[in-house]
Structures are given as C-alpha cells and as structure tokens.
mmCIF file of the C-alpha atoms, coordinates in Angstrom:
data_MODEL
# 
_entry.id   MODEL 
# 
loop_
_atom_site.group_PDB 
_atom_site.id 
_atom_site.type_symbol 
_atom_site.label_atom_id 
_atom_site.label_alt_id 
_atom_site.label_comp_id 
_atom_site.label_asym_id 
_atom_site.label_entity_id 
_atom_site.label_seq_id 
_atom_site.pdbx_PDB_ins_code 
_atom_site.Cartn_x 
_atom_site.Cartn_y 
_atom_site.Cartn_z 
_atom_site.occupancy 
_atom_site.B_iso_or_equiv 
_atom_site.pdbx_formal_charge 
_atom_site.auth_seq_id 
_atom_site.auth_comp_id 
_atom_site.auth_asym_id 
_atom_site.auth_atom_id 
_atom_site.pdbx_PDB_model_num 
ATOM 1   C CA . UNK A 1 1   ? 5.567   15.686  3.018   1.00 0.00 ? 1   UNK A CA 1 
ATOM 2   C CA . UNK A 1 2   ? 3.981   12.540  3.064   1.00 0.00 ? 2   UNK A CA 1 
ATOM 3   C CA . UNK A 1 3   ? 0.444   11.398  1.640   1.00 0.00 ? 3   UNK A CA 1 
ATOM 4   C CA . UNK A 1 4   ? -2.137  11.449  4.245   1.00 0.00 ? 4   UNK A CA 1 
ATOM 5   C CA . UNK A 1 5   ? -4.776  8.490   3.251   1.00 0.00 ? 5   UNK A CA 1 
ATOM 6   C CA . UNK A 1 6   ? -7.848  8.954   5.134   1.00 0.00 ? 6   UNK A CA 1 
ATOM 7   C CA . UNK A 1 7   ? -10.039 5.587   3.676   1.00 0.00 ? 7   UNK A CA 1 
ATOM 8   C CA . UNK A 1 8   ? -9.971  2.143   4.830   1.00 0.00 ? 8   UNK A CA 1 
ATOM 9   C CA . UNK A 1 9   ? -10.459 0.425   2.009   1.00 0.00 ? 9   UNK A CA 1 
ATOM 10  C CA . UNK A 1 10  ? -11.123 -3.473  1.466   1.00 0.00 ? 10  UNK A CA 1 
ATOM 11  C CA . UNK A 1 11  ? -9.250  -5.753  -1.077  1.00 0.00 ? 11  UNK A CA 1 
ATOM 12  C CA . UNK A 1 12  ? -10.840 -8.373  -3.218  1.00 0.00 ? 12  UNK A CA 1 
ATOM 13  C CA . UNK A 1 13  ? -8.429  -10.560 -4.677  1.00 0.00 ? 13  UNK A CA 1 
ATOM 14  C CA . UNK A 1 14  ? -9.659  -12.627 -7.790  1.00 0.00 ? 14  UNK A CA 1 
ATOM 15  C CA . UNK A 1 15  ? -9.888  -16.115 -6.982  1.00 0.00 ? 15  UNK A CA 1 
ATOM 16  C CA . UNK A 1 16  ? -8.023  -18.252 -9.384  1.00 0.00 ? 16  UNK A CA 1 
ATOM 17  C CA . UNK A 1 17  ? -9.680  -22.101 -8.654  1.00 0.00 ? 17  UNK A CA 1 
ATOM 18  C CA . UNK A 1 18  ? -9.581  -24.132 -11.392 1.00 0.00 ? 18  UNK A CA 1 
ATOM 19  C CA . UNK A 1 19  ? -11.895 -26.217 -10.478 1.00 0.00 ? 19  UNK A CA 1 
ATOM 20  C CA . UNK A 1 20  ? -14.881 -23.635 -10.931 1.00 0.00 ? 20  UNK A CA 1 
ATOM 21  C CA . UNK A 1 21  ? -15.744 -22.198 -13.908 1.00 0.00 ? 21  UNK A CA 1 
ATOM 22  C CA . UNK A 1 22  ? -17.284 -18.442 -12.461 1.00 0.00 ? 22  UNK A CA 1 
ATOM 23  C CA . UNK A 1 23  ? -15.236 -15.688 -11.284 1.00 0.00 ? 23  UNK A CA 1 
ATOM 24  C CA . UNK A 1 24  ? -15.218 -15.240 -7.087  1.00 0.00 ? 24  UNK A CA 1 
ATOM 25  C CA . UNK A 1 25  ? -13.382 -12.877 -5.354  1.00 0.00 ? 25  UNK A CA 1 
ATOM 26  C CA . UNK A 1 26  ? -12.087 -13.290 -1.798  1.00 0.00 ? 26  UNK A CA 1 
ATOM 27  C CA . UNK A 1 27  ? -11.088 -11.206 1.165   1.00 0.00 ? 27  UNK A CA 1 
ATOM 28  C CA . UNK A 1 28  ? -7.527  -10.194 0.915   1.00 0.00 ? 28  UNK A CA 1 
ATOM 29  C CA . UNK A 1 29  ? -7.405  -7.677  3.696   1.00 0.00 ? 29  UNK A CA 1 
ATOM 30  C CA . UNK A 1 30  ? -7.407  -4.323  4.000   1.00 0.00 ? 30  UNK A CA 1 
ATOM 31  C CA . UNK A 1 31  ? -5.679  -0.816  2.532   1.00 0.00 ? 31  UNK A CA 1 
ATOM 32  C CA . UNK A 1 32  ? -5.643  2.942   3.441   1.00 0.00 ? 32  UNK A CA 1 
ATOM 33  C CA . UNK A 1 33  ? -5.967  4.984   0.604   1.00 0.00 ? 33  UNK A CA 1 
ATOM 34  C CA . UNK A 1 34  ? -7.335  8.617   -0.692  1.00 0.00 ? 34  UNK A CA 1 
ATOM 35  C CA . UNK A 1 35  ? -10.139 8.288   -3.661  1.00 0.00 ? 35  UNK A CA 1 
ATOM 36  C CA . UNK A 1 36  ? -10.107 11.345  -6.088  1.00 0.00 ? 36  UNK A CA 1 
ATOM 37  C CA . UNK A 1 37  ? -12.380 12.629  -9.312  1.00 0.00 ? 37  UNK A CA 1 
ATOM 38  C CA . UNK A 1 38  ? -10.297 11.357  -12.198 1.00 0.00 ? 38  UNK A CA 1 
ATOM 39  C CA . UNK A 1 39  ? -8.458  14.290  -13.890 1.00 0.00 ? 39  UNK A CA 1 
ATOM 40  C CA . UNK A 1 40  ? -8.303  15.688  -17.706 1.00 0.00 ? 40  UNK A CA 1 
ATOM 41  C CA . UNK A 1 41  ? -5.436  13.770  -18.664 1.00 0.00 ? 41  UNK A CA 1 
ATOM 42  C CA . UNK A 1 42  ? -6.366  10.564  -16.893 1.00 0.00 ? 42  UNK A CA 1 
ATOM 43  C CA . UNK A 1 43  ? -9.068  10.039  -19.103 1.00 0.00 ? 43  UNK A CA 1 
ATOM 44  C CA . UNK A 1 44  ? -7.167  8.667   -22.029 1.00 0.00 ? 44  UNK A CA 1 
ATOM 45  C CA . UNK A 1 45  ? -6.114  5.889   -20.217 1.00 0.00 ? 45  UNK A CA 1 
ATOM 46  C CA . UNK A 1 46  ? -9.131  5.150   -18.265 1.00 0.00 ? 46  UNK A CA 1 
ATOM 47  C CA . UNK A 1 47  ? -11.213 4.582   -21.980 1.00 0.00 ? 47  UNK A CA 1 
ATOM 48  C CA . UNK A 1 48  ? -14.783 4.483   -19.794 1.00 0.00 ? 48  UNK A CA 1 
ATOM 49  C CA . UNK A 1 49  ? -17.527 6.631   -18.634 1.00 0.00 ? 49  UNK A CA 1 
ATOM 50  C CA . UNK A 1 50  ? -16.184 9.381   -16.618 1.00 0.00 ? 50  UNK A CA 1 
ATOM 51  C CA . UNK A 1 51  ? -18.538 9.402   -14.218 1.00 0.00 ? 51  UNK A CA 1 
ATOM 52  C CA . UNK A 1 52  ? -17.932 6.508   -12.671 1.00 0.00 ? 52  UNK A CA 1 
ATOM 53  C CA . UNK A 1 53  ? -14.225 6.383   -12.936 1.00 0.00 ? 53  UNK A CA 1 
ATOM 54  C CA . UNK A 1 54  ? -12.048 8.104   -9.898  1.00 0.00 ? 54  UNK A CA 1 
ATOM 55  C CA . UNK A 1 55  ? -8.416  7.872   -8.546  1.00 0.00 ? 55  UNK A CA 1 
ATOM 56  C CA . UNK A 1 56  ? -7.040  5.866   -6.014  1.00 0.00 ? 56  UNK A CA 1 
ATOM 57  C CA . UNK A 1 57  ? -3.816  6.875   -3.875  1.00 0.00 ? 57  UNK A CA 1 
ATOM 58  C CA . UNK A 1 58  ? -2.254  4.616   -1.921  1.00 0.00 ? 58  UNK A CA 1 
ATOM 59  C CA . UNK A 1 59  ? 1.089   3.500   -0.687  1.00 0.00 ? 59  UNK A CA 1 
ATOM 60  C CA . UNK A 1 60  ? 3.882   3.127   -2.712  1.00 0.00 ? 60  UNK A CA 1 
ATOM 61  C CA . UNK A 1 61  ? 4.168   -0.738  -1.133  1.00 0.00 ? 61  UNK A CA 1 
ATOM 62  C CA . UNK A 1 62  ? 0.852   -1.915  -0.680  1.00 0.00 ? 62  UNK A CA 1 
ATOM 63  C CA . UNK A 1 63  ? 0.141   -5.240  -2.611  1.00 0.00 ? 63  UNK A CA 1 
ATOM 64  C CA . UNK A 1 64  ? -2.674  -3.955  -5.161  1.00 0.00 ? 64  UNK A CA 1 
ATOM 65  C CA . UNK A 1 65  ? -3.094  -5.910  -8.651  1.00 0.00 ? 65  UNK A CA 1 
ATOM 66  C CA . UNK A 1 66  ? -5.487  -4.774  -11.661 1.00 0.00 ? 66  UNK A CA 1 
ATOM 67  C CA . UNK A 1 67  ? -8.907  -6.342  -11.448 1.00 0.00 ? 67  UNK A CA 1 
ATOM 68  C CA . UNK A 1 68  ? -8.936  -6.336  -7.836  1.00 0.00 ? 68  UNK A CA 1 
ATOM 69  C CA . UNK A 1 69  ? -11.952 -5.296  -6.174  1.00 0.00 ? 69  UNK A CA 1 
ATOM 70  C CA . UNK A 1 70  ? -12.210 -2.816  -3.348  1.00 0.00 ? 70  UNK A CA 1 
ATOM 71  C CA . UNK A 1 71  ? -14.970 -1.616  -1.247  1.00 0.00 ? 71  UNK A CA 1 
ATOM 72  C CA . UNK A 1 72  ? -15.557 1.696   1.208   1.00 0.00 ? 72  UNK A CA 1 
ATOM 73  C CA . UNK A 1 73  ? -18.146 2.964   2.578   1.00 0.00 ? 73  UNK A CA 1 
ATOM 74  C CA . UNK A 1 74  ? -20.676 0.708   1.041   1.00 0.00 ? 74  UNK A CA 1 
ATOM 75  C CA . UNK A 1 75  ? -19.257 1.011   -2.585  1.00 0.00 ? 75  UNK A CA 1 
ATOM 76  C CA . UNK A 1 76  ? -17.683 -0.871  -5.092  1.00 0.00 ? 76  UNK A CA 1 
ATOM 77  C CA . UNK A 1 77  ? -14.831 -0.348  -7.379  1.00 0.00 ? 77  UNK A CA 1 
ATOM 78  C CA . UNK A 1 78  ? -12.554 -2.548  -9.437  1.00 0.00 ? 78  UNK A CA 1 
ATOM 79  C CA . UNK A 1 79  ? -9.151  -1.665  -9.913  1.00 0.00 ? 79  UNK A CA 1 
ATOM 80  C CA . UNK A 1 80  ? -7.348  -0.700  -13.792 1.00 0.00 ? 80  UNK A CA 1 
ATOM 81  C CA . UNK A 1 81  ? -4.167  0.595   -14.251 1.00 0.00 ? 81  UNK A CA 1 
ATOM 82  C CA . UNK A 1 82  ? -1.562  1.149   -11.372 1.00 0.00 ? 82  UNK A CA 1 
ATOM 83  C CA . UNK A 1 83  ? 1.556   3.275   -11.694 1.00 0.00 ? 83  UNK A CA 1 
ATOM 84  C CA . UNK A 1 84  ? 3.810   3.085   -8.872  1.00 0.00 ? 84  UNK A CA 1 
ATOM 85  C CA . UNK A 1 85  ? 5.877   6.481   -8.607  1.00 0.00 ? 85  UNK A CA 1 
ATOM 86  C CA . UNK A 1 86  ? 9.521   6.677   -6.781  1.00 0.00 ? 86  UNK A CA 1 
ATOM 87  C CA . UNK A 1 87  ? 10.406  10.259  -5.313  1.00 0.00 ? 87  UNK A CA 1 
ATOM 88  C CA . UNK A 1 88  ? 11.925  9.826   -1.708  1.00 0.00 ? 88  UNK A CA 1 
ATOM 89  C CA . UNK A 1 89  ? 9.262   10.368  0.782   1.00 0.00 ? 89  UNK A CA 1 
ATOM 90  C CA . UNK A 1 90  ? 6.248   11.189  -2.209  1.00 0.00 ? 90  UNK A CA 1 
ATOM 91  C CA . UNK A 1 91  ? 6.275   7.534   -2.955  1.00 0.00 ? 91  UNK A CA 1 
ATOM 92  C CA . UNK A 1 92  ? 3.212   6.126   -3.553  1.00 0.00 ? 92  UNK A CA 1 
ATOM 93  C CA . UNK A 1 93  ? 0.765   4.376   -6.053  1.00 0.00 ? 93  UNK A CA 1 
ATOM 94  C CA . UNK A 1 94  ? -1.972  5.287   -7.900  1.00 0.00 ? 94  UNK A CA 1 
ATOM 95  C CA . UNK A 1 95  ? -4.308  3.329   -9.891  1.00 0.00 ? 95  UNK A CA 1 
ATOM 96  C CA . UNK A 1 96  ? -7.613  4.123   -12.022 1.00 0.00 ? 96  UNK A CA 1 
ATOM 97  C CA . UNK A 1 97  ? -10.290 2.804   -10.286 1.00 0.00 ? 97  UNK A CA 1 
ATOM 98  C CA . UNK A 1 98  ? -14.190 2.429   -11.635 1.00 0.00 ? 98  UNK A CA 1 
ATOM 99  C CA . UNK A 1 99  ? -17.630 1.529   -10.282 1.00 0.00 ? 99  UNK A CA 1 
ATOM 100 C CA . UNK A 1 100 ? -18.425 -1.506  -12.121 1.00 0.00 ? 100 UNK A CA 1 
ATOM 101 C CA . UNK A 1 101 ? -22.338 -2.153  -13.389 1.00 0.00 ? 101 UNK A CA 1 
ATOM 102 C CA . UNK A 1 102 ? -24.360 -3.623  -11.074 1.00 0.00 ? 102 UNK A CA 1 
# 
C-alpha cells in the first residue's frame, strides 16, 4: 500500500544572503503531499495553538527542511519538525506544519 498524496504543494526555501539583513524566501519548486488535523499525541511536540497546526505527509525522499515555507490552495504554512519513517513501501515523511500570523 502506498500513500496516495493528493496536494501540490509549493516550497519556500529560506534564503540565506548575507548580504541582507531580512529574512526572504525563494521558490524551490514543488511537492505532493496529504495535509491532516494534527492528532492527540502530536501536540506535545508541536508546543502551539492547535488550531492552526496540521500534518503534512509526504514522500519519504522529497527534499523538505524545517522553516521552509509551503503554500496550497491559497494558504500558508511553515514547516517544524520532520520525521522520516523507513517501512518498505510505507516510507514516507511527515512533518508538523503551522499557519504562521499574518
């Protein structure tokens, strides 16, 4: 059984330029993945508001790095913690996600 991700998602990488002193993020390209309510026991590790944190799915190879930002369907998240899990054809990644204030 393998993951079916139904988003297209885009990725925001951080831009690290030394020469500016503000934070930009650039176009990285793009991801499929499957965004979730957050669970009970997620919410120790997500140490936010609830309400605006969810669950990201994606695949197990796809290049994804905390504080990268993603976009679909006209919203934004930001990505937290990522746990990569290894079980033959369930590989996959998932990764706490929140809607940062605007």
């Amino acid at each position: 059984m393998r993951f079916v991700f139904e988003k297209s998602l885009n990725l925001y990488r951080l831009n690290s330029n030394q020469v500016k002193t503000t934070e930009e993020y650039q176009y990285y390209g793009q991801i499929n993945g499957l965004i979730m309510p957050i669970k009970a026991e997620d919410l120790i590790l997500s140490e936010g508001n609830p309400a605006k944190m969810f669950k990201l799915y994606t695949g197990y190879e796809v290049d994804l790095k905390e504080t990268d930002k993603l976009t679909c369907d006209g919203v934004e998240y930001v990505v937290r913690n990522i746990k990569r899990i290894e079980f033959r054809a369930l590989s996959h990644a998932e990764a706490i996600i929140y809607k940062p204030n605007s």
